[in-house]
C-alpha positions in Angstrom: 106.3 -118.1 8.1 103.1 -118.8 9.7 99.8 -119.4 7.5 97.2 -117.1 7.6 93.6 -117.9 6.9 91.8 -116.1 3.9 88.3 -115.9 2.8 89.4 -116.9 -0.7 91.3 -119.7 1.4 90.3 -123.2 -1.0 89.1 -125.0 1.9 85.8 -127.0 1.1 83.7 -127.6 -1.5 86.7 -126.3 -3.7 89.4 -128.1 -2.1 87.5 -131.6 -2.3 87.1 -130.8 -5.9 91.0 -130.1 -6.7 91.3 -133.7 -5.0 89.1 -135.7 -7.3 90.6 -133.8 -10.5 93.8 -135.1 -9.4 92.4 -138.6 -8.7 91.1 -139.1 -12.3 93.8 -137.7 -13.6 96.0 -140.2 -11.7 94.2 -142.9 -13.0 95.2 -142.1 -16.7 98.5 -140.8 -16.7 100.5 -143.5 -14.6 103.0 -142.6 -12.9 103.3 -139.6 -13.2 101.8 -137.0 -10.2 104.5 -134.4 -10.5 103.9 -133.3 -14.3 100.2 -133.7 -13.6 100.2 -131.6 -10.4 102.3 -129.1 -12.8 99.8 -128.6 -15.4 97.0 -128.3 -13.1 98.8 -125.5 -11.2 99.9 -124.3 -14.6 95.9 -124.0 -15.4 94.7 -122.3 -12.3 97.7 -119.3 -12.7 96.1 -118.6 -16.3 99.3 -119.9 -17.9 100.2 -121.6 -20.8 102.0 -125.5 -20.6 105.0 -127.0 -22.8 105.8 -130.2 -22.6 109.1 -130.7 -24.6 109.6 -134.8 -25.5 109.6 -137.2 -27.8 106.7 -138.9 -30.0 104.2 -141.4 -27.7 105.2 -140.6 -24.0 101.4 -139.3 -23.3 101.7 -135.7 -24.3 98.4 -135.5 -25.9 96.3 -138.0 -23.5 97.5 -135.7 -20.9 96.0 -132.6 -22.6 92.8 -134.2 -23.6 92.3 -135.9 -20.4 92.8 -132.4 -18.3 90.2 -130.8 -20.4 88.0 -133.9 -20.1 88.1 -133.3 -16.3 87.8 -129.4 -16.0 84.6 -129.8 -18.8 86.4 -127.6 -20.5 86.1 -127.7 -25.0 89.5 -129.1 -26.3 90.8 -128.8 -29.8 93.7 -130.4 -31.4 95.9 -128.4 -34.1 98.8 -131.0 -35.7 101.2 -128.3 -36.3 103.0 -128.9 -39.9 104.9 -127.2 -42.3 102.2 -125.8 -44.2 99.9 -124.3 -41.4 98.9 -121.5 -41.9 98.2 -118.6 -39.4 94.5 -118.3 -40.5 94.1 -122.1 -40.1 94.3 -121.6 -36.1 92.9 -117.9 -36.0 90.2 -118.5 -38.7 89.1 -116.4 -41.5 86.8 -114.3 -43.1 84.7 -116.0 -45.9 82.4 -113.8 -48.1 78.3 -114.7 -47.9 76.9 -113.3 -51.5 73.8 -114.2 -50.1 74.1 -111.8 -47.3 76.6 -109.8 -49.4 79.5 -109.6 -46.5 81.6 -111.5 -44.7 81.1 -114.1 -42.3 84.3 -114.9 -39.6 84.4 -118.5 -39.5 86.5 -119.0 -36.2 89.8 -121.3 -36.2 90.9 -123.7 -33.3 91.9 -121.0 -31.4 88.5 -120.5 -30.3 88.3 -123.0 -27.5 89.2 -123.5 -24.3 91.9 -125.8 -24.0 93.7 -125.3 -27.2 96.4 -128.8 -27.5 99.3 -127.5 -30.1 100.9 -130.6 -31.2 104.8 -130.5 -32.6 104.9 -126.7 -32.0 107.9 -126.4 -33.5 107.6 -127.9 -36.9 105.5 -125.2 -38.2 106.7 -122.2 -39.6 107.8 -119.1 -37.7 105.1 -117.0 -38.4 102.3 -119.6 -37.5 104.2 -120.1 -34.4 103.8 -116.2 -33.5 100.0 -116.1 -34.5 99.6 -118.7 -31.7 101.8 -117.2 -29.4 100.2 -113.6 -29.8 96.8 -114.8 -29.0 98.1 -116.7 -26.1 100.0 -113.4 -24.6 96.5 -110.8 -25.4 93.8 -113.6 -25.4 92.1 -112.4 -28.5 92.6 -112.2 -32.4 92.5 -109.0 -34.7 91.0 -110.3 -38.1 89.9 -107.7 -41.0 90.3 -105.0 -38.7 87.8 -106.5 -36.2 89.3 -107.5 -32.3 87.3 -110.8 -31.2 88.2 -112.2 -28.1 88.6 -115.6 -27.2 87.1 -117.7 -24.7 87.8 -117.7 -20.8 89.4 -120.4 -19.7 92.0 -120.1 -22.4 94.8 -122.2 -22.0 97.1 -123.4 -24.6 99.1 -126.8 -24.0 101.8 -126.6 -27.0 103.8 -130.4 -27.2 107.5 -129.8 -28.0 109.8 -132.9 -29.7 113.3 -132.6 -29.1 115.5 -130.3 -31.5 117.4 -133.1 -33.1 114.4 -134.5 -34.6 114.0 -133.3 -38.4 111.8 -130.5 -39.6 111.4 -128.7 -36.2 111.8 -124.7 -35.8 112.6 -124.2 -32.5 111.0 -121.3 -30.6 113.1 -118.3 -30.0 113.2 -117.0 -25.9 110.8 -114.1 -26.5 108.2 -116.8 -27.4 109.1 -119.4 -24.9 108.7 -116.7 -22.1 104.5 -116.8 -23.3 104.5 -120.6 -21.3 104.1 -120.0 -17.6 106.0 -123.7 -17.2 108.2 -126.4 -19.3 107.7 -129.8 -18.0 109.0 -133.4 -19.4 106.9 -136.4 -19.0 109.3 -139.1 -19.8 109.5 -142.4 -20.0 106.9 -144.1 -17.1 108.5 -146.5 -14.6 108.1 -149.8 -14.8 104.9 -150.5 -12.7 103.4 -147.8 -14.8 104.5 -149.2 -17.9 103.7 -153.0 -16.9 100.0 -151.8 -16.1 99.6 -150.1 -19.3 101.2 -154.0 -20.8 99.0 -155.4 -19.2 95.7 -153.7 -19.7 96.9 -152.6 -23.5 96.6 -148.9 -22.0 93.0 -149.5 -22.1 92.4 -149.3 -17.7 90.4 -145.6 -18.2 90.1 -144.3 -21.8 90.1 -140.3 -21.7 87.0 -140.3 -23.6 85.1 -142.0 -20.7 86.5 -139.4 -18.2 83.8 -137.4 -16.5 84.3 -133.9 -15.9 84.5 -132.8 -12.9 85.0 -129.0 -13.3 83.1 -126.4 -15.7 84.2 -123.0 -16.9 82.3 -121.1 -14.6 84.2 -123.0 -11.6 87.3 -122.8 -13.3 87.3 -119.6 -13.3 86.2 -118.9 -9.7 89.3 -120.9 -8.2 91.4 -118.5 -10.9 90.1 -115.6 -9.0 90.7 -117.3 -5.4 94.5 -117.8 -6.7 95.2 -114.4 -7.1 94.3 -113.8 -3.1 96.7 -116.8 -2.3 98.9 -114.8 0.2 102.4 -114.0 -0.2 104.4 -112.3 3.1 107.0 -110.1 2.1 110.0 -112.3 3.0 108.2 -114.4 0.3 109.3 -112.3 -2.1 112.4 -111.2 -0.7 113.1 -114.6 -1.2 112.1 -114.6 -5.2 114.3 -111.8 -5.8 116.8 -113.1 -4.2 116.3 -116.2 -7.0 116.5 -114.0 -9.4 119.5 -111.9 -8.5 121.6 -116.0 -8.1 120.0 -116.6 -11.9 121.3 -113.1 -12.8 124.4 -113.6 -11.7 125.1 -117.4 -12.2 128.1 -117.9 -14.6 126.3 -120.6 -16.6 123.5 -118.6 -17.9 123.3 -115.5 -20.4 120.6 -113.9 -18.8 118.5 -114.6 -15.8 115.3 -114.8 -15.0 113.2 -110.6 -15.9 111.0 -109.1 -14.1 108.3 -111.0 -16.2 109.3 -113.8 -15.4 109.2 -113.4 -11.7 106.0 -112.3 -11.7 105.3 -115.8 -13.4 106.8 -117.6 -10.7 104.8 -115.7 -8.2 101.7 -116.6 -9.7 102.5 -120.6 -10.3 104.0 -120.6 -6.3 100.3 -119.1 -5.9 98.6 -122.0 -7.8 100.9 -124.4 -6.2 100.0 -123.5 -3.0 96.3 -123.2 -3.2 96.6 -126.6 -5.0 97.8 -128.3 -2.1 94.9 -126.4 0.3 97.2 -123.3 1.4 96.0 -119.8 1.7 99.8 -118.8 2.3 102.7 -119.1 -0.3 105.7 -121.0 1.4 109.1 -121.1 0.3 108.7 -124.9 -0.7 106.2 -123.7 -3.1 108.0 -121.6 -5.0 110.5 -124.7 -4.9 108.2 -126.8 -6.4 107.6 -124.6 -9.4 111.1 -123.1 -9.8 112.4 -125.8 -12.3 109.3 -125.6 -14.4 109.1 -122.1 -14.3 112.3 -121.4 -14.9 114.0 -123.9 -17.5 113.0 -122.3 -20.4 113.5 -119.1 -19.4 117.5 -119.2 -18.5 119.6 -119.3 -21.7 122.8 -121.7 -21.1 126.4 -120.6 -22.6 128.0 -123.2 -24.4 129.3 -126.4 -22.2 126.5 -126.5 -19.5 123.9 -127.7 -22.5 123.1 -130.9 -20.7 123.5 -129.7 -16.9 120.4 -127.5 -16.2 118.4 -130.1 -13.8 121.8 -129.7 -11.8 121.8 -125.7 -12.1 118.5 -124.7 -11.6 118.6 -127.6 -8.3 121.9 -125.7 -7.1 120.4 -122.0 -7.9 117.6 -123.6 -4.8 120.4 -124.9 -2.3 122.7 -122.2 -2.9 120.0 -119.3 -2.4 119.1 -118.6 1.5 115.7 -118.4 2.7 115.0 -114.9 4.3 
């Protein structure tokens, strides 16, 4: 394929932006560029992030220090047993003064909303979430109030073994635009955070870089990111090997491929392309994908290796 240049191209002022949000974020989480560049990309499609690991691998620095950067207002919900769907929508309280009600908003109502433990709180919390994320508002006493733009929801995931977790069923899971895994660092990252204590740039010292208003211009630019129609011969053709692939129970919808249009989009004007390329949608697949292919029993642990054979296996048109 050969690029093609585009007004909404992110060449300039934008571009050099994109470069120094990556920088500082860099400098906090060590090590790792890949789940960073994800959750950018993840931002600038309008999607949602889950990062499924365990307890203290930087989960929530990572969340805070993103919104830090785009100067965007962060909230924190632990998600427990007992959470309510009111504690993250909000609630009406009655003002005798005034004689009505008065809507006290909930968490919801920022713009980078961090959902920590998802899946230790009850079902029905989970879906209150989940339905703002998927309509970007909340109904409350009969009265629709939407909620800001930017809205984007970074939900942390611990593994299903650990006790007290609900995990979420595959209608839900479909709301996140990507999955990624931060992992353990390797060990210059984790000798530097020895060394310094984890101290070397605090995410509450981080300047932003980004506003709303910004954010929300390179959204718009991302949906003009190009994509030839051989481009998206080639994500059908993905999703006819994911349809058909013995080790899954159902592959990837309609849905979903739009999803993986829109984070090849991000990916791409991430890296300074008005053009999507095949090895964009390459560098998304995995993300995009993991959570959305259901395994059959005895391929539990192999998906890395399927979803990297689904990409070797499927020709490029």
């Amino acid at each position: 394929m050969t690029a093609v240049t585009s007004a909404h191209s992110p060449v300039g002022h934008h571009a050099s932006l994109l470069s120094t949000v990556l920088a500082q974020l860099d400098q906090v989480i060590l090590g790792k560029p890949g789940q960073v560049r994800l959750a950018l990309a993840c931002l600038l499609a309008r999607g949602h992030l889950l990062i499924e690991d365990q307890p203290g691998v930087g989960k929530t620095t990572l969340a805070h220090a993103l919104a830090r950067t785009a100067g965007l207002h962060f909230r924190r919900v632990q998600f427990t047993a007992d959470l309510l769907p009111a504690d993250l929508t909000g609630v009406s309280v009655w003002d005798a003064a005034a004689s009505t009600f008065r809507f006290h908003e909930g968490p919801v109502f920022s713009e980078v909303l961090l959902a920590d433990e998802i899946n230790r709180a009850t079902p029905r919390t989970q879906g209150a979430l989940l339905e703002a994320m998927e309509e970007g508002q909340v109904s409350e006493g009969g009265i629709t109030r939407l909620l800001p733009r930017p809205f984007f929801v970074i939900a942390t995931q611990n593994p299903a073994a650990f006790v007290g977790t609900s995990p979420l069923p595959e209608a839900q899971l479909d709301r996140f635009l990507m999955t990624v895994t931060l992992g353990y660092p390797d060990p210059a990252a984790e000798r530097q955070l020895l060394e310094t204590g984890g101290r070397s740039v605090t995410v509450r010292d981080l300047p932003p870089v980004l506003d709303a208003p910004t954010l929300l211009r390179m959204q718009a630019e991302v949906d003009h990111v190009y994509a030839a129609a051989p481009l998206l011969d080639y994500l059908q053709l993905l999703a006819r090997a994911t349809r058909q692939h013995p080790a899954f129970t159902a592959g990837l919808s309609p849905r979903a491929l739009l999803a993986l249009l829109a984070a090849s989009r991000a990916w791409a004007y991430l890296h300074g392309r008005s053009m999507v390329l095949p090895e964009d949608v390459q560098a998304v697949f995995p993300a995009q994908a993991a959570h959305r292919l259901p395994l059959r029993e005895g391929h539990a642990h192999d998906l890395p290796a399927l979803l990297r054979g689904v990409l070797i296996d499927t020709p490029i048109p």
